[in-house]
Each structure stands twice: as structure tokens, then as C-alpha cells.
C-alpha positions in Angstrom: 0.0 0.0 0.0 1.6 3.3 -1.2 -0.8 5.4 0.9 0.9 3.1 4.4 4.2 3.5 3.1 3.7 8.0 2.8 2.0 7.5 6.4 5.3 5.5 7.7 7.9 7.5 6.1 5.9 10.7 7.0 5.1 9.9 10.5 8.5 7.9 11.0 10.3 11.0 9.8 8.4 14.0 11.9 9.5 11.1 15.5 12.6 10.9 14.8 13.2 14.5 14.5 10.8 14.8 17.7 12.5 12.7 19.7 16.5 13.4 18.9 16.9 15.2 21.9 15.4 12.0 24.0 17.8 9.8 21.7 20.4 11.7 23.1 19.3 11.3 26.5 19.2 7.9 26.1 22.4 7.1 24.6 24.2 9.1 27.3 22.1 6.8 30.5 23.4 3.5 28.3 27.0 4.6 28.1 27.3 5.8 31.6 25.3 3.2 33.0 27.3 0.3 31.4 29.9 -0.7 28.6 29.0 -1.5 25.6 27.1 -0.3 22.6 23.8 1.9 22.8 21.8 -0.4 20.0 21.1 -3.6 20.7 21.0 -5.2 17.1 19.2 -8.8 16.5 18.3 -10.6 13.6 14.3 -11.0 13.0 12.0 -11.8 9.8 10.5 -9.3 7.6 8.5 -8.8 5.1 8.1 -12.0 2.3 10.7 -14.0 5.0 13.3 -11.5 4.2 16.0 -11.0 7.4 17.4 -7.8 8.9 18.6 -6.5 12.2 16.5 -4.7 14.1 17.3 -1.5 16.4 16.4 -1.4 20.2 18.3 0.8 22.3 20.2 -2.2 24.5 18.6 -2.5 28.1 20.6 -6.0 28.4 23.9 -6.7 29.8 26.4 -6.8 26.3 26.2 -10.9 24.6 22.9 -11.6 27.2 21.4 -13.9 24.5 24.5 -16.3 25.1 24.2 -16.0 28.9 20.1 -16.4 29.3 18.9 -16.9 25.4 16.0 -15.4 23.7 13.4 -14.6 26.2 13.5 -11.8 28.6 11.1 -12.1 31.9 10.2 -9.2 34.0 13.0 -10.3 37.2 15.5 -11.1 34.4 19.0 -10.1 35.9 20.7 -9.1 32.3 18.8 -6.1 32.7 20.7 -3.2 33.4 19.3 -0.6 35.6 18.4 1.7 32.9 17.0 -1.1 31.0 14.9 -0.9 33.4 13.3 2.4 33.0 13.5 2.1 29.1 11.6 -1.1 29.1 8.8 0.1 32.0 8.1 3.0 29.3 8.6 1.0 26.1 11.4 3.6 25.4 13.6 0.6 23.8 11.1 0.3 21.0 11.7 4.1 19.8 14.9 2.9 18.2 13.1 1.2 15.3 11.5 4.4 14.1 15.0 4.1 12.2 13.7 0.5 10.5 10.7 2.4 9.7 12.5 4.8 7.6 15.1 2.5 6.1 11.6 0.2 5.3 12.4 -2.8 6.9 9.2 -2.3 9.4 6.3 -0.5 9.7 4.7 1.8 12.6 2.0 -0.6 12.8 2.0 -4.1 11.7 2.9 -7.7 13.2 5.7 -7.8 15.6 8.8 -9.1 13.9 9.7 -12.4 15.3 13.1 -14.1 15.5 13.8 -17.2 13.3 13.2 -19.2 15.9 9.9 -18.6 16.8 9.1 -17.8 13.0 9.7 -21.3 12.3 7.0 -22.1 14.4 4.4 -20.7 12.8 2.0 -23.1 10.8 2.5 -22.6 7.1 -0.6 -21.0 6.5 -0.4 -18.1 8.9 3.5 -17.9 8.2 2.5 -16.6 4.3 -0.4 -14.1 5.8 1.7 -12.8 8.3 5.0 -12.5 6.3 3.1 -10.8 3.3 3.3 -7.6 5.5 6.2 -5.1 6.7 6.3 -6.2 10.5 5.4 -3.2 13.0 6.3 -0.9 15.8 2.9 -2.2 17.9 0.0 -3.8 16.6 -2.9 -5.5 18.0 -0.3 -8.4 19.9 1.7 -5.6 21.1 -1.4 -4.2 23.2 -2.6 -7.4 24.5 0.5 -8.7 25.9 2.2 -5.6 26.8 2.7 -7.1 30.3 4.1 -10.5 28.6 7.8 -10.1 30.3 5.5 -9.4 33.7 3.8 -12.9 32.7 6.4 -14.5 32.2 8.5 -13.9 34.9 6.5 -16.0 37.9 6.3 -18.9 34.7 7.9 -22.0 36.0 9.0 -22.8 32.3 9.2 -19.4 30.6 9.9 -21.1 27.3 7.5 -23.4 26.7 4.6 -21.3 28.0 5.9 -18.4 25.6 5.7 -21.4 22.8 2.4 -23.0 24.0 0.3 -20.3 25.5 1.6 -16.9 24.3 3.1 -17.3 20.9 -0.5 -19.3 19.3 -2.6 -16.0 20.1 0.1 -13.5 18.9 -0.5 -15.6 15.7 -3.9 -15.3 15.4 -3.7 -11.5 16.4 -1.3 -11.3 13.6 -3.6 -13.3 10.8 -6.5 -10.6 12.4 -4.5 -7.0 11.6 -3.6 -8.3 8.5 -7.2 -9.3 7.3 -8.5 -5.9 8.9 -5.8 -3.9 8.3 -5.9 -0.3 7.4 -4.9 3.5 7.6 -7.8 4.1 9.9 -6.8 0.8 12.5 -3.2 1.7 12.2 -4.3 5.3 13.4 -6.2 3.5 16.4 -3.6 0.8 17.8 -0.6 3.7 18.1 -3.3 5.9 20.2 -4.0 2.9 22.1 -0.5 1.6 22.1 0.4 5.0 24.1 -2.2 4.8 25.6 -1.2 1.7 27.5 2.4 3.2 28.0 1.1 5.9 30.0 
């Protein structure tokens, strides 16, 4: 859609001129906080199964993947203390206005996945969900905005992410890209800070 794309690149464009000074702010809590870099880059799958690394601004300890994997839980210990604040606010997720611009995501639109939990879709959903850019928030991002909260007092983070979470984030997927439009997109960022606040 050429009318979504204007919306992103227009919208993406105005934020991240908004919000430089807060980029800045930021970048200067990572550095002093702990070493390392201020993104925290990851591979995930885009749109038609096409790769890229993502921005977040890091709120992990530097190689956390290797020390805990790919889930983060609410008590997780990688997280540094101003991971902390950035995650509370969802302040992490600013960084990919970037991947907006560059058009490897969209503002709104499925959540981009990591290979490994992409290869669990079923077939089916995998083509409908994949046939999109992936998103900033969408209607996934809103329900389980508390997921690291949910999974924190799981017994078996893991599996419960694979068995109980990941199945509805694939049918709340299938539904935003069935329904999707300028109009809903326009809805779920209103509601997605609404949520944050």
C-alpha cells in the first residue's frame, strides 16, 4: 500500500526529528550506565521471510542472549538498571522508528519475530503474516504488553511463551492483516500510548 508506506515514512520521519533530543538522553544513560554499545542489534523476519537486524536501544547486559537466550522475563537479571526504565516505558522500541524509515518495518503491523519462533508458525499463517512489513505495535503488542511481567513468575518461561503466548500473537497477527488499514493503524498507536502511559 503506497498510501501506508507515505503514512510511515511521513510519520517515522516528523518522530525521529521529535525525539532526537530523547535519543540523546538515552544514549548518554546507556554509556554511563554500562559498557558496551547503545543499540542492541538482532536478527528478526521481515517482510516475504526476508531478514534484517532490528534497532532497540540495548537495556541488556552486552552478549545476554549467550548468557540467558531469547526470552526476557520481567526479574530477568541481564537487565541493566536503565534497561529498566526504558523497558517500563517501552522507550527501547523508539529505536526502530530508524527500521521504519530505512523500510524494513512498519509503525504498525505484526511484531517481527526471531527465526526461531518464526519457524514455528504453521504454514498458512506464516505466508499471511510474512506478506506484510512487520510493525512498531500492533494488536499483539497491546494485548501482551505485560508479557515479560507474565512470564516472569512462569515455571518454564519457554515453553509457555511457545504453547500459551506465541498461538494468540498468531492469530492476532492473521487478524491486523485481514483488517488492516490506515484508519486501524491510526487506532492501535493511540492505544498503544495509551497503554504506556
Amino acid at each position: 500500500m503506497i498510501a501506508k508506506r507515505l503514512f510511515d515514512l511521513v510519520f517515522s520521519g516528523f518522530g525521529l526529528l521529535f525525539v532526537a533530543p530523547l535519543f540523546l538522553l538515552i544514549a548518554l544513560m546507556i554509556k554511563t550506565d554500562t559498557a558496551g554499545p547503545v543499540f542492541f542489534r538482532q536478527e528478526r523476519i521481515g517482510r516475504f521471510g526476508v531478514p534484517f537486524r532490528i534497532h532497540k536501544f540495548r537495556t541488556m547486559e552486552v552478549d545476554a542472549e549467550a548468557k540467558g537466550g531469547l526470552l526476557t522475563t520481567g526479574n530477568d537479571s541481564r537487565i541493566t538498571r536503565t534497561g529498566l526504565w526504558l523497558r517500563k516505558y517501552k522507550l527501547d522500541e523508539l529505536a526502530q522508528l530508524i527500521d521504519v524509515v530505512l523500510g524494513k518495518m512498519s509503525l504498525v503491523g505484526p511484531r517481527p519475530e526471531v527465526p526461531h519462533y518464526v519457524a514455528m508458525y504453521p504454514e498458512a499463517a506464516k505466508k499471511i503474516i510474512l506478506s506484510v512489513r512487520p510493525g512498531i505495535t500492533d494488536l499483539a503488542s497491546i494485548e501482551f504488553k505485560d508479557e515479560n511481567d507474565i512470564l516472569s513468575v512462569s515455571k518454564d518461561p519457554e515453553q509457555d511463551y511457545i504453547k500459551k503466548i506465541l498461538p494468540q500473537k498468531i492469530d492476532l497477527y492473521q487478524k491486523y492483516v485481514s483488517e488492516r488499514s490506515l484508519r486501524l493503524d491510526l487506532a492501535l498507536i493511540f492505544k498503544t500510548i495509551r497503554a504506556i502511559i
